[in-house]
N, C-alpha and C positions, 0 to 999 in steps of 0.2 A: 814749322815755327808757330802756325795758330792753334798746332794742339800745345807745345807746350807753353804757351801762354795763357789759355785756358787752364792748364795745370795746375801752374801757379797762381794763376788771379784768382778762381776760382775755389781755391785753399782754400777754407774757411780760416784755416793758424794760419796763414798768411797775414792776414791782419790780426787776430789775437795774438801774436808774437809781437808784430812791427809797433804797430798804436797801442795795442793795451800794454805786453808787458814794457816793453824797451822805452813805450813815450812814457808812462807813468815812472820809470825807475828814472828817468832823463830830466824828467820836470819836477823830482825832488832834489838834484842836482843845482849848486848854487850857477847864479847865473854867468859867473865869470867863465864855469866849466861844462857849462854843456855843449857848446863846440866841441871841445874833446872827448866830451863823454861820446858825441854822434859821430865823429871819427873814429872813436877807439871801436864803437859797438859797427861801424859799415867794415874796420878792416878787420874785425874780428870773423864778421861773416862773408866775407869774400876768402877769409885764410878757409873755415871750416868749408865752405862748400869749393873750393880748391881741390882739399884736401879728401875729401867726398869723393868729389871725380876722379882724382886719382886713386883713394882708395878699392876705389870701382873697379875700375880697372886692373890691380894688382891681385886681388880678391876673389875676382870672378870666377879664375878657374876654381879655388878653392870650396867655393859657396857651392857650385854643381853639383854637391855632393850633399843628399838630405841632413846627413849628422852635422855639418855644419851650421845646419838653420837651426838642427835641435839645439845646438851649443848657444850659437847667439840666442836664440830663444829665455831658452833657461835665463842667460847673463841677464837680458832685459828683465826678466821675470823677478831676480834676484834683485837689482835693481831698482825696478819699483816698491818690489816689497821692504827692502831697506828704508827707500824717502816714504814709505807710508808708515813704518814706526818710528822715524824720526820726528815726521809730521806731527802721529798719533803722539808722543811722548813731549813732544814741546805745549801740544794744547792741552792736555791735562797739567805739566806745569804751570801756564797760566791760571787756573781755577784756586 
């Protein structure tokens, strides 16, 4: 248990996720809604990491296999490279 609490506290995104992005998107949030906004975003991550560990689970045998880390690889690769010319194409629109 004290390692995975160290795991997690010790995240560094643990708090850049929690306080920076979710508090900053919650406190543009008018003030009648951010009860719900803090509801929607705790049961959105209790579904996701649910669904995490189940995943885990069902997956596992799958993933044993290097070609599968290549595939997920790639996907993530593919991925990023998308939200970075999305990125890139929004900030030059601004200019």
């Amino acid at each position: 248990m004290a390692q995975a609490a160290a795991f997690t506290l010790l995240n560094p995104h643990v708090y850049l996720d929690t306080v920076l992005l979710v508090g900053s998107i919650g406190a543009q949030q008018p003030a009648a809604l951010r009860g719900w906004f803090m509801a929607g975003a705790s049961a959105a991550s209790f579904f996701w990491f649910g669904l995490l560990g189940l995943g885990a689970r069902w997956l596992a045998p799958w993933f044993a296999r290097p070609r599968a880390w290549q595939v997920l690889d790639g996907l993530v690769g593919l991925t990023m490279t998308v939200l970075a010319a999305l990125l890139v194409r929004r900030a030059f629109e601004g200019l």
